[in-house]
PDB file of N, CA, C and O in Angstrom:
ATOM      1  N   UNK A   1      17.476 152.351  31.289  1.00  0.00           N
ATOM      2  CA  UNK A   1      16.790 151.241  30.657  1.00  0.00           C
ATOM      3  C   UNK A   1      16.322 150.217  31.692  1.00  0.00           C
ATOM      4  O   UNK A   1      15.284 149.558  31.628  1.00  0.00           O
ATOM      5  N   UNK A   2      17.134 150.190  32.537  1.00  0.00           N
ATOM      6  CA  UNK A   2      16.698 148.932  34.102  1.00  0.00           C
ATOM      7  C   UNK A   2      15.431 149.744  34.526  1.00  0.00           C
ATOM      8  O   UNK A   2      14.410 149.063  34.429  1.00  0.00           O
ATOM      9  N   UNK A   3      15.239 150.943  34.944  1.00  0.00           N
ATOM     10  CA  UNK A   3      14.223 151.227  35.473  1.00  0.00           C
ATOM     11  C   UNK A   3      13.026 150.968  34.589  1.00  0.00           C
ATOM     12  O   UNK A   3      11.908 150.710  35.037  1.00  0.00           O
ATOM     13  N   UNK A   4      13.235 151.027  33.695  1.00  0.00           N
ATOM     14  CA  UNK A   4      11.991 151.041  31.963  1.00  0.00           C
ATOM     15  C   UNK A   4      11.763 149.317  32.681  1.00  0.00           C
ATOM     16  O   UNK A   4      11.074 149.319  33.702  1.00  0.00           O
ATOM     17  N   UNK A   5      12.047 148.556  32.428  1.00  0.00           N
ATOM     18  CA  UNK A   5      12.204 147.047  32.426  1.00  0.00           C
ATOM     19  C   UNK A   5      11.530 146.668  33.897  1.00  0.00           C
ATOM     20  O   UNK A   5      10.636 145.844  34.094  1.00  0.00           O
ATOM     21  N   UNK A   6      12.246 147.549  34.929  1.00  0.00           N
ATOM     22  CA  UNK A   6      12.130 147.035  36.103  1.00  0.00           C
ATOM     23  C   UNK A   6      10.313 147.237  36.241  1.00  0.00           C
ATOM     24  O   UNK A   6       9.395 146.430  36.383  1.00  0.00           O
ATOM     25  N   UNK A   7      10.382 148.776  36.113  1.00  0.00           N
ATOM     26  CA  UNK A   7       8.822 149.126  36.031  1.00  0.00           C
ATOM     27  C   UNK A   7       7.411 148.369  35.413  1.00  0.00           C
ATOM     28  O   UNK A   7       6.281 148.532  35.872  1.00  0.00           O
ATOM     29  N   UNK A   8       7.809 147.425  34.152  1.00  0.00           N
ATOM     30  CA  UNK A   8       7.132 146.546  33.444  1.00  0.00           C
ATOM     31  C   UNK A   8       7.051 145.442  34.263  1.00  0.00           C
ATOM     32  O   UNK A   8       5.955 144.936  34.504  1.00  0.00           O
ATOM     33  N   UNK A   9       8.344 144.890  34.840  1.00  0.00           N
ATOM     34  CA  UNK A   9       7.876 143.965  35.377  1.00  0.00           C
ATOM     35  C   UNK A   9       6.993 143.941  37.097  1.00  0.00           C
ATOM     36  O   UNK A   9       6.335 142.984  37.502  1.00  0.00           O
ATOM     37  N   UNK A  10       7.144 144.806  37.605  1.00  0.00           N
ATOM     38  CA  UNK A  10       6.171 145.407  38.406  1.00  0.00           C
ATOM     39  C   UNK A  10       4.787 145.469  38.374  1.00  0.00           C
ATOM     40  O   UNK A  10       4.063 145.335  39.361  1.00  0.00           O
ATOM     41  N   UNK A  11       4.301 145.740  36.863  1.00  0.00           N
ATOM     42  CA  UNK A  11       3.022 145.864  36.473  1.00  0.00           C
ATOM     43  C   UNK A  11       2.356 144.945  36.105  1.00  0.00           C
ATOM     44  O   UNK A  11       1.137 144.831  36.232  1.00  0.00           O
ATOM     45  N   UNK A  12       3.438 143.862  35.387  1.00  0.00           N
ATOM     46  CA  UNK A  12       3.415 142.628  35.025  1.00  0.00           C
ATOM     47  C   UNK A  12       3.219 141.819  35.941  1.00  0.00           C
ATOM     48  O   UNK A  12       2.411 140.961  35.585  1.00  0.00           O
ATOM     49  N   UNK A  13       3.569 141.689  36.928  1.00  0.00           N
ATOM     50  CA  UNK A  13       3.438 140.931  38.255  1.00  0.00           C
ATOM     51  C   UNK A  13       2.077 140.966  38.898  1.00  0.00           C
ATOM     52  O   UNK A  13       1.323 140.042  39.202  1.00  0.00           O
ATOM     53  N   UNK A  14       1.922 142.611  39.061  1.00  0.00           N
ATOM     54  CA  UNK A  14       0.498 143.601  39.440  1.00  0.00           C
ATOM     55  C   UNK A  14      -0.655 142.532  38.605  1.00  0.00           C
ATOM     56  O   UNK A  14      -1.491 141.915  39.265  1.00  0.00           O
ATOM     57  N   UNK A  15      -0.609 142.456  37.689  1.00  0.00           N
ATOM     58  CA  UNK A  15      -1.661 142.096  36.532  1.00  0.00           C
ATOM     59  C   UNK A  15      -2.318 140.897  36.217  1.00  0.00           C
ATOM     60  O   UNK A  15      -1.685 140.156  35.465  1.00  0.00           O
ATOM     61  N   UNK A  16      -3.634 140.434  36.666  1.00  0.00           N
ATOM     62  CA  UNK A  16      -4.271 139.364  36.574  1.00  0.00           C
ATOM     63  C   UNK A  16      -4.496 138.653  35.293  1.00  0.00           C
ATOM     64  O   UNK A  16      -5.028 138.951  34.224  1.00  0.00           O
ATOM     65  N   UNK A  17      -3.760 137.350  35.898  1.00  0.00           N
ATOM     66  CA  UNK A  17      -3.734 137.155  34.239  1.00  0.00           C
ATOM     67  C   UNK A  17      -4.834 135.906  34.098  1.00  0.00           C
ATOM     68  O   UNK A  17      -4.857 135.174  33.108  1.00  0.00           O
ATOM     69  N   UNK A  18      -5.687 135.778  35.167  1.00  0.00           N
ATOM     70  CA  UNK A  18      -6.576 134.500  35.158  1.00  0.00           C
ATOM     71  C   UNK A  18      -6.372 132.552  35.662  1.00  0.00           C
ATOM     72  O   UNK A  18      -7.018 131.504  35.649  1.00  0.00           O
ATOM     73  N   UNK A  19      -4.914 133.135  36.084  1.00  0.00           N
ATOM     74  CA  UNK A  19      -5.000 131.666  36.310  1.00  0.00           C
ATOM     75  C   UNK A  19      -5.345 132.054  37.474  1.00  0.00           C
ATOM     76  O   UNK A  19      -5.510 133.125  38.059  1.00  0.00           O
ATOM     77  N   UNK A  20      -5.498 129.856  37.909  1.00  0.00           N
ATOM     78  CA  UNK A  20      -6.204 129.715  39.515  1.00  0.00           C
ATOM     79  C   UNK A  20      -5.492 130.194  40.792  1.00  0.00           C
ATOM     80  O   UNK A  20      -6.112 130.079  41.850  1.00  0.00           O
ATOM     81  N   UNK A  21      -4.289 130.705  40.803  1.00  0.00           N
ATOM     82  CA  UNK A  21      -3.446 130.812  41.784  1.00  0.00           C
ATOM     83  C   UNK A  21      -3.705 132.055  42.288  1.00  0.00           C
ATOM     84  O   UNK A  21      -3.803 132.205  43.506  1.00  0.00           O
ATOM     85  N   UNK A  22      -3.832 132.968  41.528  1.00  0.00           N
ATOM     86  CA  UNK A  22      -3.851 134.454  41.231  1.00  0.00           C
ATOM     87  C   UNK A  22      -4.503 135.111  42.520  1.00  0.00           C
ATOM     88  O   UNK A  22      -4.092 136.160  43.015  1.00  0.00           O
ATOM     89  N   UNK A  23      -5.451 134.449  42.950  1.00  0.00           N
ATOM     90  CA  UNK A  23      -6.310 135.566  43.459  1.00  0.00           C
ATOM     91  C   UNK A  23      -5.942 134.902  45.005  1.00  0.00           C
ATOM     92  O   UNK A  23      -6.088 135.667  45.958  1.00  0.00           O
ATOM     93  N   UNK A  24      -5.567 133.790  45.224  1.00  0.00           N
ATOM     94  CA  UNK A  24      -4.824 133.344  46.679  1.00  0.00           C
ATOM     95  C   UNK A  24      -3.429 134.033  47.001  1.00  0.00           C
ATOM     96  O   UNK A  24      -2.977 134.290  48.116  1.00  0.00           O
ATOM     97  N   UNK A  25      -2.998 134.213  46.067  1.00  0.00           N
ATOM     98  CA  UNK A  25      -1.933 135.068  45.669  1.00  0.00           C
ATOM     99  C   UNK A  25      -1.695 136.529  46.515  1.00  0.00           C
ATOM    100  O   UNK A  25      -0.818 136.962  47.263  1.00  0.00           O
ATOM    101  N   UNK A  26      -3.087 137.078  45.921  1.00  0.00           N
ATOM    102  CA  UNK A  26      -2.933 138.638  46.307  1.00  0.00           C
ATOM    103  C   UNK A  26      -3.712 138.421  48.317  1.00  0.00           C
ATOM    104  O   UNK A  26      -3.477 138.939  49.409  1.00  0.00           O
ATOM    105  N   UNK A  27      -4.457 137.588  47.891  1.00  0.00           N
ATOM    106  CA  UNK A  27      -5.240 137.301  49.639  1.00  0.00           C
ATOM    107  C   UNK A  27      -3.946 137.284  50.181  1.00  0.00           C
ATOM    108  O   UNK A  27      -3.624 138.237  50.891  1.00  0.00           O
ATOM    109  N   UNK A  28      -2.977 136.187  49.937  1.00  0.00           N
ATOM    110  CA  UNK A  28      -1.835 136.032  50.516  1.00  0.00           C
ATOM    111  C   UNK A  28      -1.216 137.446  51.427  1.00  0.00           C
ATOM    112  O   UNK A  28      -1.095 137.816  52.595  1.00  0.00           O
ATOM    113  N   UNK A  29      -0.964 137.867  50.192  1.00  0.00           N
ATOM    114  CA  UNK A  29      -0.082 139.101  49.981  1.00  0.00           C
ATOM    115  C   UNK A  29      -0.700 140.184  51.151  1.00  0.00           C
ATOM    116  O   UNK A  29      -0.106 140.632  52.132  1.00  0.00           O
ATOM    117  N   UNK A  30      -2.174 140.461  50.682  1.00  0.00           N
ATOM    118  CA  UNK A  30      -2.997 141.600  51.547  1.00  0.00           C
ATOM    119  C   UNK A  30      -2.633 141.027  52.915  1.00  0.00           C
ATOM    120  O   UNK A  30      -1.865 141.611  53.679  1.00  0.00           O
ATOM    121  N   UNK A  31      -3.336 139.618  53.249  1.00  0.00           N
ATOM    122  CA  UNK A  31      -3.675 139.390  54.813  1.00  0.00           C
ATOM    123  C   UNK A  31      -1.882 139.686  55.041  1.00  0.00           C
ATOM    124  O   UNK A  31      -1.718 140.568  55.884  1.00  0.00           O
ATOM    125  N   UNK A  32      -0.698 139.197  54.534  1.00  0.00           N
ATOM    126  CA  UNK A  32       0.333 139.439  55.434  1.00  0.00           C
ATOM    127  C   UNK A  32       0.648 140.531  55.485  1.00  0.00           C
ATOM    128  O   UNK A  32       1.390 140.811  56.427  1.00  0.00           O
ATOM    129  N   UNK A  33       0.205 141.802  54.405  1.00  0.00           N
ATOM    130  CA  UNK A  33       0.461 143.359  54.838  1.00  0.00           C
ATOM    131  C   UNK A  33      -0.569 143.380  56.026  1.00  0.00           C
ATOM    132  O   UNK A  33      -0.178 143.811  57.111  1.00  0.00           O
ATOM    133  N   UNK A  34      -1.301 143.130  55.944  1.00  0.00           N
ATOM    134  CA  UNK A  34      -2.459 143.499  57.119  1.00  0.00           C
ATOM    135  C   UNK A  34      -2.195 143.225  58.348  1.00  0.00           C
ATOM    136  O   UNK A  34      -2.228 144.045  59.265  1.00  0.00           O
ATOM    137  N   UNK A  35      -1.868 141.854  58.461  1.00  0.00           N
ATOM    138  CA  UNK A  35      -0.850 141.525  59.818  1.00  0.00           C
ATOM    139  C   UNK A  35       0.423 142.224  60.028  1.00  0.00           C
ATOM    140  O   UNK A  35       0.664 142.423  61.218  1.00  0.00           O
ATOM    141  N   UNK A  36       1.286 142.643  59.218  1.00  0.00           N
ATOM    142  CA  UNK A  36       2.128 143.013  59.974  1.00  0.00           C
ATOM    143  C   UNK A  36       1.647 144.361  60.393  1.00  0.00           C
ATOM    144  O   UNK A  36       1.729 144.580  61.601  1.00  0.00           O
ATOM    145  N   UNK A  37       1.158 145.321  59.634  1.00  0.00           N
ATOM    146  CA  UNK A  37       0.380 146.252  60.047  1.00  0.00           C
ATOM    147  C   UNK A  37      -0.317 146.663  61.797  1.00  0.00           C
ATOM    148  O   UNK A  37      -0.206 147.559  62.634  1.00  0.00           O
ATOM    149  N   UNK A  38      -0.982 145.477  61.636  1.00  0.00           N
ATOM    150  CA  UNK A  38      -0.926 145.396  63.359  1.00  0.00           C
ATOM    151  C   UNK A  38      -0.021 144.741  64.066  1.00  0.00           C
ATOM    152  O   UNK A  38      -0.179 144.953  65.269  1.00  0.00           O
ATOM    153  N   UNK A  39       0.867 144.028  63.824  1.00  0.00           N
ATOM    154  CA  UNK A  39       1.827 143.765  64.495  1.00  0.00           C
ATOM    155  C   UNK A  39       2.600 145.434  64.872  1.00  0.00           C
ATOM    156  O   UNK A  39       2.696 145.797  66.044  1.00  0.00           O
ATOM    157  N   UNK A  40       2.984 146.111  63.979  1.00  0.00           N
ATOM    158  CA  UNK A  40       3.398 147.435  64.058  1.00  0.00           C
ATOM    159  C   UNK A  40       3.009 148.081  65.305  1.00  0.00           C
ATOM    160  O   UNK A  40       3.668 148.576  66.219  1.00  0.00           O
ATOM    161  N   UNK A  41       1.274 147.888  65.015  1.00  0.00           N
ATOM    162  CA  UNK A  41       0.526 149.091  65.581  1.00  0.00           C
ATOM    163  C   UNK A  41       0.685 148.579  66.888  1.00  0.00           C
ATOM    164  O   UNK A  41       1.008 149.337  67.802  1.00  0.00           O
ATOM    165  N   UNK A  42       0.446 147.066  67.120  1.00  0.00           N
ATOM    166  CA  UNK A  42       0.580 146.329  68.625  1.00  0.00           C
ATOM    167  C   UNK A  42       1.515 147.112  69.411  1.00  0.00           C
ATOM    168  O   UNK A  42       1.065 147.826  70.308  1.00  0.00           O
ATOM    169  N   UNK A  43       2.814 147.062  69.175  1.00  0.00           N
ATOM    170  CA  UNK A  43       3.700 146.982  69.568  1.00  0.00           C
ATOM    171  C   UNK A  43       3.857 148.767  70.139  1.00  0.00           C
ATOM    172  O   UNK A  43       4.019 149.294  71.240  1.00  0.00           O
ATOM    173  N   UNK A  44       3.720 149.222  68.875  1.00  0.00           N
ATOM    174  CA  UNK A  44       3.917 150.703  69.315  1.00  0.00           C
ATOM    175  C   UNK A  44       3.051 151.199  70.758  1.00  0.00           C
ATOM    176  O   UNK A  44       3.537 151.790  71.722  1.00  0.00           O
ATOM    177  N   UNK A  45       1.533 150.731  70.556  1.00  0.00           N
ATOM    178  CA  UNK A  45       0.128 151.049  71.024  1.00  0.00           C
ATOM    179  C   UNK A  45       0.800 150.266  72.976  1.00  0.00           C
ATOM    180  O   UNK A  45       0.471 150.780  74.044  1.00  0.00           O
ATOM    181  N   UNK A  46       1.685 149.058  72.842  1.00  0.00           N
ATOM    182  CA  UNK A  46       1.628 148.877  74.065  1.00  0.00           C
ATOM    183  C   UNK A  46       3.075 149.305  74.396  1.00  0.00           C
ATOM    184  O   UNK A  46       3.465 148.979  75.517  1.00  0.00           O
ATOM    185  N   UNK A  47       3.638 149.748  73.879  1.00  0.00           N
ATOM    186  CA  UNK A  47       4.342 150.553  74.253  1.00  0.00           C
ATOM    187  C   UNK A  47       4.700 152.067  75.087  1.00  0.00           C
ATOM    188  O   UNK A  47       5.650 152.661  75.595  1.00  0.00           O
ATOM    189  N   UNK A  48       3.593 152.180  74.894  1.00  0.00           N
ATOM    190  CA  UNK A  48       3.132 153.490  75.249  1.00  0.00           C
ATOM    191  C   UNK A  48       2.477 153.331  77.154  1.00  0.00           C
ATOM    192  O   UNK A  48       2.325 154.289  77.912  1.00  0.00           O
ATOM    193  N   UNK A  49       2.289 152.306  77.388  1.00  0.00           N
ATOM    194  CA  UNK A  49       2.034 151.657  78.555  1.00  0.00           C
ATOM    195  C   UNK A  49       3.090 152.058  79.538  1.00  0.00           C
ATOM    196  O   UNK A  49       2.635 152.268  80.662  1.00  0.00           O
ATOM    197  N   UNK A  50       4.759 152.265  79.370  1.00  0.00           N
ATOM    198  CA  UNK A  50       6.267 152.590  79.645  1.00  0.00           C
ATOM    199  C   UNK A  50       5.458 153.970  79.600  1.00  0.00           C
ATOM    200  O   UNK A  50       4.765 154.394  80.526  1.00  0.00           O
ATOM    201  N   UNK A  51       5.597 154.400  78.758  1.00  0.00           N
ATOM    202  CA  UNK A  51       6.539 156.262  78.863  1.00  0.00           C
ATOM    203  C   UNK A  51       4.902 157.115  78.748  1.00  0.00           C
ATOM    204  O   UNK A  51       4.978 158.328  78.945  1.00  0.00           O
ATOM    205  N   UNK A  52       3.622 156.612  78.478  1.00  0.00           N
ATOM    206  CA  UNK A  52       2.606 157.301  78.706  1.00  0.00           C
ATOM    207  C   UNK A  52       1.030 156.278  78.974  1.00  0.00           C
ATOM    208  O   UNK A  52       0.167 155.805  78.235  1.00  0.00           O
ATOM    209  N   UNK A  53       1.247 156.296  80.171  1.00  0.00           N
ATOM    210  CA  UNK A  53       0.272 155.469  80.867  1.00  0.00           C
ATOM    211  C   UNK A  53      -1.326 155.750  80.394  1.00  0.00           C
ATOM    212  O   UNK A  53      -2.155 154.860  80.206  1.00  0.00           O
ATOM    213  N   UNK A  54      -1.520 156.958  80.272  1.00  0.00           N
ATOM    214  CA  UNK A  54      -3.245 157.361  80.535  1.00  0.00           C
ATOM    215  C   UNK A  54      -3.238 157.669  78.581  1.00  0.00           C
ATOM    216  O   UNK A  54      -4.128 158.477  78.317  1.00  0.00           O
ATOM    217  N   UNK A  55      -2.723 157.362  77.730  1.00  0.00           N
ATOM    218  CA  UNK A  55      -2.408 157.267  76.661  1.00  0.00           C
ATOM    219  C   UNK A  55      -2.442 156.118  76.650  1.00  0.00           C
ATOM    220  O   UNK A  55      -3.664 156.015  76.542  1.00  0.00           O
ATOM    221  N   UNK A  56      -2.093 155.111  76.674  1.00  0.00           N
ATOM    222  CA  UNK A  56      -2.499 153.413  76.857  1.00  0.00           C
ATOM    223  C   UNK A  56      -3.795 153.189  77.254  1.00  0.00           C
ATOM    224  O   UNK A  56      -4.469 152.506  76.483  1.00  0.00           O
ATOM    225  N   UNK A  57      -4.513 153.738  78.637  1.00  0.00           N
ATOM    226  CA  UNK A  57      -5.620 154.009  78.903  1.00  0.00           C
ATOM    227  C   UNK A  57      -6.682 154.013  77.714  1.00  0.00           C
ATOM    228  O   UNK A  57      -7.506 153.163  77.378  1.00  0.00           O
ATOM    229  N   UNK A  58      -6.301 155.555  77.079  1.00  0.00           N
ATOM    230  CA  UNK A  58      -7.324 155.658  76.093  1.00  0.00           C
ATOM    231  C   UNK A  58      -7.301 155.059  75.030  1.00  0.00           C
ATOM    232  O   UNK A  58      -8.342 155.064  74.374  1.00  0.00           O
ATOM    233  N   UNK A  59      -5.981 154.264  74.443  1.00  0.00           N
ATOM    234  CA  UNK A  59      -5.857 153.004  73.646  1.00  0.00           C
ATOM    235  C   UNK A  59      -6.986 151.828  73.973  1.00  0.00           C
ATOM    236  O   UNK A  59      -7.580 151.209  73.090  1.00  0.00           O
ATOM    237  N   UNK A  60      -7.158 151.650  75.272  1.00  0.00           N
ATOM    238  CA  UNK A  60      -7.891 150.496  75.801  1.00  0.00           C
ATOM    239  C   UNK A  60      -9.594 151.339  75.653  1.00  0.00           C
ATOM    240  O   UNK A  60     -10.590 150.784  75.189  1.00  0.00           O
ATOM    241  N   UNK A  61      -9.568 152.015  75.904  1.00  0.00           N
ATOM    242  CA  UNK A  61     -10.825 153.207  75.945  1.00  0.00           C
ATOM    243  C   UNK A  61     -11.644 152.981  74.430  1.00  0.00           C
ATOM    244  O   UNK A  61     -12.849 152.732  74.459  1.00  0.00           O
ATOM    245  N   UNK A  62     -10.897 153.086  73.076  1.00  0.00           N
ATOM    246  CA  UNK A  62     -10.974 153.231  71.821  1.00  0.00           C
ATOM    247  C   UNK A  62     -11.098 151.979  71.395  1.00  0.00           C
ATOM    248  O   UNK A  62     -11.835 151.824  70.421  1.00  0.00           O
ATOM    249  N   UNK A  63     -10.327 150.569  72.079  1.00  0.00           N
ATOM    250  CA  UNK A  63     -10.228 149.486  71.581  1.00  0.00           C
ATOM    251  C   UNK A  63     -11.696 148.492  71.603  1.00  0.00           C
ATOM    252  O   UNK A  63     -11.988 147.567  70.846  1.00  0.00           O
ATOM    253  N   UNK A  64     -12.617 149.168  72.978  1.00  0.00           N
ATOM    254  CA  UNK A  64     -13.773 148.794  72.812  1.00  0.00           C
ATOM    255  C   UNK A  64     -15.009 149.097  71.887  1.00  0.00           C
ATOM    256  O   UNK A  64     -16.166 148.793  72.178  1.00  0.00           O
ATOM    257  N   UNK A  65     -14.616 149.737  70.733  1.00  0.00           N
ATOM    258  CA  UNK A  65     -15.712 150.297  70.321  1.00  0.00           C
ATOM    259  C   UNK A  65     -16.242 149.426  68.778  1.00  0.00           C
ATOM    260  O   UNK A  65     -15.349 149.019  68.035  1.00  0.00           O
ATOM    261  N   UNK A  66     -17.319 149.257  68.496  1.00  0.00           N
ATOM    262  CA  UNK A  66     -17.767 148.192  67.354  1.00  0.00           C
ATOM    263  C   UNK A  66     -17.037 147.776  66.300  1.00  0.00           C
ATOM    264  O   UNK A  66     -17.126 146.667  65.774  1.00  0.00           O
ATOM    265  N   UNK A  67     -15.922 149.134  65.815  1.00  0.00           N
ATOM    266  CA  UNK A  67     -15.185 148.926  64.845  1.00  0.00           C
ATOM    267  C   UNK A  67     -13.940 147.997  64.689  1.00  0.00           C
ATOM    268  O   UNK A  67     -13.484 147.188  63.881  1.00  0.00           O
ATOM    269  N   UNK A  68     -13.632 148.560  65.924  1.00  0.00           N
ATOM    270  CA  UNK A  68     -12.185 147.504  66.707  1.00  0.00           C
ATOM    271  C   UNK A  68     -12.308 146.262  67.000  1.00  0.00           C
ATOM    272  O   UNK A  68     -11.349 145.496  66.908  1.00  0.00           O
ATOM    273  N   UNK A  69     -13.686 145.813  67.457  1.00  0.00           N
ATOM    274  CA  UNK A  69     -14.217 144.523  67.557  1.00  0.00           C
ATOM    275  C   UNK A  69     -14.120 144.153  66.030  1.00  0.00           C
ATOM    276  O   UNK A  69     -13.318 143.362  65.533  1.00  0.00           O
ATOM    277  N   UNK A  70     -14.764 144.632  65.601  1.00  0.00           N
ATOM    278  CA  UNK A  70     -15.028 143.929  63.992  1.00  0.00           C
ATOM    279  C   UNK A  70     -13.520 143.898  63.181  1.00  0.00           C
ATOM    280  O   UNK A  70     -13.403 143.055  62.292  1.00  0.00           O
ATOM    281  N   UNK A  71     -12.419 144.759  63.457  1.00  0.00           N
ATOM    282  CA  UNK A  71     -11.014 144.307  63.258  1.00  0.00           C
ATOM    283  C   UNK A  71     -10.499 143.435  64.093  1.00  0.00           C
ATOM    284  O   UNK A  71      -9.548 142.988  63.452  1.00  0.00           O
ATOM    285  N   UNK A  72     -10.517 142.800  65.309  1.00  0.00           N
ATOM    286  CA  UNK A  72     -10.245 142.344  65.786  1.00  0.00           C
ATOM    287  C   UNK A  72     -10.605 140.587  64.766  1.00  0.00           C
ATOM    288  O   UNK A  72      -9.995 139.541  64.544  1.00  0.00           O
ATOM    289  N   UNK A  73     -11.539 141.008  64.534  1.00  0.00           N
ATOM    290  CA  UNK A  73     -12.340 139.277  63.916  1.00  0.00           C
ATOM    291  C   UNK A  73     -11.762 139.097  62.634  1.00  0.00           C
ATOM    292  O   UNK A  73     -11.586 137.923  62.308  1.00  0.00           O
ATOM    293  N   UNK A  74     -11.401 140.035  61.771  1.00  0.00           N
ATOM    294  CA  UNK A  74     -10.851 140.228  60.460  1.00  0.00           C
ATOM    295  C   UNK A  74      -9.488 139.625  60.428  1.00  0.00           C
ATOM    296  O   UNK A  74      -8.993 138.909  59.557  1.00  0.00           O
ATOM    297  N   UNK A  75      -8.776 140.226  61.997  1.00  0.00           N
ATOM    298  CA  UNK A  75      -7.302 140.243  62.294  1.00  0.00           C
ATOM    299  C   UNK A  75      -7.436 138.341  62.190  1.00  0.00           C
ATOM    300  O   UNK A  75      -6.932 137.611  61.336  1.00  0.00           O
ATOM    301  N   UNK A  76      -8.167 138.013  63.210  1.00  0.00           N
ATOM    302  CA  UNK A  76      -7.929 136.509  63.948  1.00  0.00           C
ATOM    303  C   UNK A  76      -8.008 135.907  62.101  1.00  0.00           C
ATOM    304  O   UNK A  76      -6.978 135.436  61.620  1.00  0.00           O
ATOM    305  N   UNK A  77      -9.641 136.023  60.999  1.00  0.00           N
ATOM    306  CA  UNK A  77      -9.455 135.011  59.920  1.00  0.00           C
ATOM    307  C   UNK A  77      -8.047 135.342  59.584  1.00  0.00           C
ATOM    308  O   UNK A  77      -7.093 134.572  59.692  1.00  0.00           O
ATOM    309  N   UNK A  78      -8.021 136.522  59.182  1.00  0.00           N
ATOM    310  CA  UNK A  78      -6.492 137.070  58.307  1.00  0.00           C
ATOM    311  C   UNK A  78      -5.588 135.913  59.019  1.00  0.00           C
ATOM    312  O   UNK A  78      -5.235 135.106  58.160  1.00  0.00           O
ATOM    313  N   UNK A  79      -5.215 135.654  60.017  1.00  0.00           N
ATOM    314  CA  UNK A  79      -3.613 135.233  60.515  1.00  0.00           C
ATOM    315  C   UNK A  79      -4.502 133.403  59.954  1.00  0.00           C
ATOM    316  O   UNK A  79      -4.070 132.777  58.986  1.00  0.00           O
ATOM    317  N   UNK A  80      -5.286 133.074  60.512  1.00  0.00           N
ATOM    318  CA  UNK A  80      -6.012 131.972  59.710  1.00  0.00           C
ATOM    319  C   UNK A  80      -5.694 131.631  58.595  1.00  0.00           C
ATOM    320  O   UNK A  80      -5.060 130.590  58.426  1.00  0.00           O
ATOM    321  N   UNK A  81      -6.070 132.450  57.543  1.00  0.00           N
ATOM    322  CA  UNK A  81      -6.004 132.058  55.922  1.00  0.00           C
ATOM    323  C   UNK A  81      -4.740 132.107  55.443  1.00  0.00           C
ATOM    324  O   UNK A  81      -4.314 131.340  54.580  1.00  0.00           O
ATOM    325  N   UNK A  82      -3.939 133.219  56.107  1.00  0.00           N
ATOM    326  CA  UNK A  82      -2.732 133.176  55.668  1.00  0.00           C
ATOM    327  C   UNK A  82      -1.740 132.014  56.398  1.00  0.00           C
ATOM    328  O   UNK A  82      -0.784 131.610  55.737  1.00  0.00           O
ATOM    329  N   UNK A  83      -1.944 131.522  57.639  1.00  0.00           N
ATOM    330  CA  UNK A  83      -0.934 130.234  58.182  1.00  0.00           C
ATOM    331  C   UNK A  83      -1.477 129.461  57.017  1.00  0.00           C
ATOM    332  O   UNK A  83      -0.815 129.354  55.984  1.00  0.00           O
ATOM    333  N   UNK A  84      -2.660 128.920  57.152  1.00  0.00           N
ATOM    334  CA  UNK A  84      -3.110 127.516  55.904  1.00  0.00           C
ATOM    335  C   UNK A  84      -2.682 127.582  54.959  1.00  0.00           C
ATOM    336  O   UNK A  84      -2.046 126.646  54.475  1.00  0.00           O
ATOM    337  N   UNK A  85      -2.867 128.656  54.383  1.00  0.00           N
ATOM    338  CA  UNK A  85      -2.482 129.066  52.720  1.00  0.00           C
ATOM    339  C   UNK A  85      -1.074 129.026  52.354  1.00  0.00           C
ATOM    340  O   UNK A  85      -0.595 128.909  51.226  1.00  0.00           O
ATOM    341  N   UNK A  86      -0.009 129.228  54.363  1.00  0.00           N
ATOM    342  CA  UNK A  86       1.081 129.436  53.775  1.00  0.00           C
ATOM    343  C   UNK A  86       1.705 127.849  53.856  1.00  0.00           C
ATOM    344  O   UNK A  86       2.767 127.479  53.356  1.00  0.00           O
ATOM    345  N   UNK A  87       0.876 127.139  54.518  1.00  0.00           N
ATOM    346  CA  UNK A  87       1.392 125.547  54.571  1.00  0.00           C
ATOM    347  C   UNK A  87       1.065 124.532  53.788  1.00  0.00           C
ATOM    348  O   UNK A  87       1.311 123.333  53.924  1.00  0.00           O
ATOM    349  N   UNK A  88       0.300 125.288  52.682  1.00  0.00           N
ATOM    350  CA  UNK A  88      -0.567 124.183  51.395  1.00  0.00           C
ATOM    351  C   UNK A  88       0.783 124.363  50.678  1.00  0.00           C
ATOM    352  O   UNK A  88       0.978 123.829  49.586  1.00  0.00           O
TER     353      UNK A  88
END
């Protein structure tokens, strides 16, 4: 029966219910999965610098390319909206 309950309220939570908070809410939520996400990837990616050098290389190789730039700019608003948002 907890799982029945637990599951509702999961969905319930999930579920837009129109007020004004709602949608700062989930921004919230996304940009800090998103950051830690690269925090993850950071860490692993320079890690690899230790135990496989020319593998770091091509990390740096890949990191120049239009897409990575354009995450890179996503990354910087993301940590942006989410400090402000988390100090209002």
């Amino acid at each position: 029966m907890a799982i029945v309950d637990r599951a509702k309220s999961v969905s319930a939570a999930l579920t837009y219910r129109g007020r004004e908070g709602m949608w700062t809410w989930i921004l919230h939520r996304a940009t800090g999965l998103g950051i830690l996400l690269f925090l993850i990837v950071h860490v692993v990616e320079t890690a690899t610098v230790i135990y496989w050098p020319q593998l770091y290389e091509n990390f740096l190789d890949t990191y120049k390319s239009v897409f990575f730039r354009f995450a890179e700019v996503l990354i910087f608003f993301s940590v942006v909206y989410h400090a402000l948002n988390g100090t209002r």
